[in-house]
N, C-alpha and C positions, 0 to 999 in steps of 0.2 A: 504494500500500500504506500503509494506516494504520499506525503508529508507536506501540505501547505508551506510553502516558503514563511510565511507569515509565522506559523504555528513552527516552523522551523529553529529560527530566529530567536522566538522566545522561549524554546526549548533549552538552545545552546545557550543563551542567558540566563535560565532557570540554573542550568548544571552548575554555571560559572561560580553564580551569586553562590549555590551551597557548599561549594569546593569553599572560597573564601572564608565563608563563615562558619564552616566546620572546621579549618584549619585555628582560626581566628579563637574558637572558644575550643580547641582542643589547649591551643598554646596559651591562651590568657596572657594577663599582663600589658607589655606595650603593643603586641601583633593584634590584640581587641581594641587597645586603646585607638591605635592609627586605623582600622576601619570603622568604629565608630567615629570617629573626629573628621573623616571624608564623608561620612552619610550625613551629617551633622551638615557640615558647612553645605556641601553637595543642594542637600532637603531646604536648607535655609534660605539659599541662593534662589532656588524655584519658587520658593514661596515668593522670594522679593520682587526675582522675575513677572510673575504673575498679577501684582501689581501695578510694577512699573517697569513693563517692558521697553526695553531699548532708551528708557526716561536715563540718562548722563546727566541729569541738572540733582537726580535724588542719588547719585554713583557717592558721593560722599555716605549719606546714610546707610549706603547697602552695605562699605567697606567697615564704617563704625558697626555697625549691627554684626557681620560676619567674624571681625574680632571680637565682639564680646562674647559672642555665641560659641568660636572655637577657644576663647580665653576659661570659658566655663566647662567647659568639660575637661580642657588641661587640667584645670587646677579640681574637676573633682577628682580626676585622675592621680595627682600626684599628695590628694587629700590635704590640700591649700585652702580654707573653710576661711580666712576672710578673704583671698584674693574672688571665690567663687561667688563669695555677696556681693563683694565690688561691682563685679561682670552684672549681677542680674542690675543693683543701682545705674550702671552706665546705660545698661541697655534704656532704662526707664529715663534717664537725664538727655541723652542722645535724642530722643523723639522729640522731649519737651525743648530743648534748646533749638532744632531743628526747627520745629513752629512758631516759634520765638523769631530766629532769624528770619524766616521765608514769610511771618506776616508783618516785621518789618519794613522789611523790604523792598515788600509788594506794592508794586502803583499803579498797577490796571489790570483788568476784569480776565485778564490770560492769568494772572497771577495765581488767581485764589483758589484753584484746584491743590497746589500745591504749598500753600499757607493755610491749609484747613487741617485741624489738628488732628482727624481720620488718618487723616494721611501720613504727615509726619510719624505717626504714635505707631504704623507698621512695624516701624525696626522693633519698637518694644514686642510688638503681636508676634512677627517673625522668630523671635526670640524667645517666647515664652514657647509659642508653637512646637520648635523642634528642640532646639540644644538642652531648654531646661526640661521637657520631659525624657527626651534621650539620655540623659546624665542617670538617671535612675539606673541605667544597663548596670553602670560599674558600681552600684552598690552587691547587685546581687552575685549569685552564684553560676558556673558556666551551667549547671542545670537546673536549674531557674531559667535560664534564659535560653536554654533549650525546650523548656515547657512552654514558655510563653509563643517561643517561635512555631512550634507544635502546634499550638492551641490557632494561634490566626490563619497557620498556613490550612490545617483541616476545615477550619470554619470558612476559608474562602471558598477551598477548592468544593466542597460540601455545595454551599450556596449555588454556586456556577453549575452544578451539572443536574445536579435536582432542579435546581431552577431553568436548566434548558429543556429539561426532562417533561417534567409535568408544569412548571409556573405558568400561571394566565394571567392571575389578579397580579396589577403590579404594588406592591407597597407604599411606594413613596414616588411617582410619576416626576412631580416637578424637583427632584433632588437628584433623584438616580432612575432613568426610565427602563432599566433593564434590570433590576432588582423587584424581584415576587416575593411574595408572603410564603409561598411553599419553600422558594429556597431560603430564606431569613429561619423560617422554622427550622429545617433540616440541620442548617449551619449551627443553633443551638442545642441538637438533640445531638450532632456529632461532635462538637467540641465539647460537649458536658462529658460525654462517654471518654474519649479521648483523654480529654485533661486528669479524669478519675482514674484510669486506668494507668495512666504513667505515674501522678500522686503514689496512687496504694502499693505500686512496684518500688518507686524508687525512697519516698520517707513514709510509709506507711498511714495511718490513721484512719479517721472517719472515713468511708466510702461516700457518705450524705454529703460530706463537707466538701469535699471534692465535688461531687456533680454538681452541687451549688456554686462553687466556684467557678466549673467549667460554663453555666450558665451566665456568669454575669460579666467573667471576662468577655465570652461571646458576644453579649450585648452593646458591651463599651468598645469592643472592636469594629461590629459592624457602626456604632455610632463615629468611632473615629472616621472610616471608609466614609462612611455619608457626607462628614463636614470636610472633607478634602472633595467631594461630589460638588458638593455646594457649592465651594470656593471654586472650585472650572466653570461651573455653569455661569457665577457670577462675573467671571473673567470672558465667559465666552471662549473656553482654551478646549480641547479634547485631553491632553495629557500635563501633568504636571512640569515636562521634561521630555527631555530626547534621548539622554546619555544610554539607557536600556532597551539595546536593540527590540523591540517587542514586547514589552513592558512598559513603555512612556518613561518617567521621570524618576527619579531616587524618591522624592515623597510619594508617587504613587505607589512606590512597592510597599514603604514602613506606615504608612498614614491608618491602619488599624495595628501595627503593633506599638505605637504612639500614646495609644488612649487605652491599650490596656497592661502597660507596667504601673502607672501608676495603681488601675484596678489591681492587681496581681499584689502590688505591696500592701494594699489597705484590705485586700482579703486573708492574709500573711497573717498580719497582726489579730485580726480577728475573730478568723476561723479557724485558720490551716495551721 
């Protein structure tokens, strides 16, 4: 059977990415450090991009924003706890000094797209968006962070084929028009399974606790997928990015494993 070039493509980029990231958290350390610090910056970039394409008059904010964003995961990296408040304050003083200057400055009606404080206050958004949820990674453990990549990668694939399978009813039309309520279901009942099933093999414990777990991370993943939906739609973009043959963008690949480390730590403390 012949192989769509297309579905080709993102195969041989499917392989690549796991080759990377199974090396990455086999060897821990700096080899995770330096690929999350490229998905970081990589994610951040598109996000800005997405905003303000090919806009050179905002290229200063994108570069403050990109340094604080890779400033912050260096320094959770090398467990530098005020240099990494620093980053999150600069990111927050960069926006506001940015709209400070640009509605200074401004003197006619071209101006005020970019003297409006939406605007400016991106680098902040960009910046809470990726690096400071991604920073979570190097708290945890390399299997932790193989469950979590577990848990999104089942829940997607789940959703995608149940839902080419049987979906009609779509779930959310104006955010995501190719997302069904039968695969949104599916992708909860197999990442609950899933995430139980590696839980009770690898630390043991409640079974219940785990499938509830696997439930809510799944929730706050497909919720992350949706709000990076969103943001293209409201862009008007099809993919986040180009860098992945087959895949769109660096945020299109992580954009639900984004929204559930945090779920994953706050269920940690709780239940698990």
């Amino acid at each position: 059977m012949k192989i769509p070039q297309g579905h080709r493509k993102r195969l041989i980029t499917g392989v690549i990415i796991l080759v990377v990231l199974g090396l990455a958290l086999f060897m821990g350390g700096w080899p995770l450090f330096v690929v999350l610090l490229l998905a970081s910056l990589l994610a951040q970039q598109e996000f800005y991009e997405m905003f303000w394409p090919g806009n050179t008059n905002m290229l200063p904010e994108k570069i403050a924003g990109l340094l604080a964003g890779g400033g912050m995961i260096t320094a959770v990296f090398l467990e530098a706890r005020a240099v990494m408040m620093l980053c999150i304050a600069a990111a927050a003083v960069i926006g506001a000094v940015s709209f400070l200057v640009r509605f200074g400055c401004s003197r006619a009606e071209a101006d005020e797209t970019e003297a409006d404080l939406g605007n400016s206050m991106l680098v902040l958004a960009g910046f809470a968006y990726v690096p400071l949820l991604l920073q979570i990674t190097l708290y945890l453990t390399p299997l932790e962070i193989l469950l979590i990549i577990i848990a999104v990668s089942s829940s997607d694939a789940s959703a995608y084929y149940a839902g080419s399978a049987w979906g009609k009813k779509k779930i959310w039309p104006r955010v995501s028009p190719k997302k069904s309520v039968v695969g949104c279901l599916a992708s909860i009942v197999v990442c609950s399974l899933v995430v139980s099933l590696f839980g009770l093999l690898v630390w043991d414990g409640v079974w219940l606790n785990w499938l509830l777990a696997g439930a809510v991370i799944n929730i706050m993943a497909q919720l992350g997928d949706f709000f990076e939906s969103a943001l293209k739609r409201s862009r008007n973009v099809k993919d986040s990015g180009s860098i992945l043959p087959g895949h769109g963008g660096v945020l299109d690949r992580i954009d639900s494993f984004l929204f559930a480390l945090p779920t994953y730590v706050l269920l940690k403390i709780l239940i698990l």
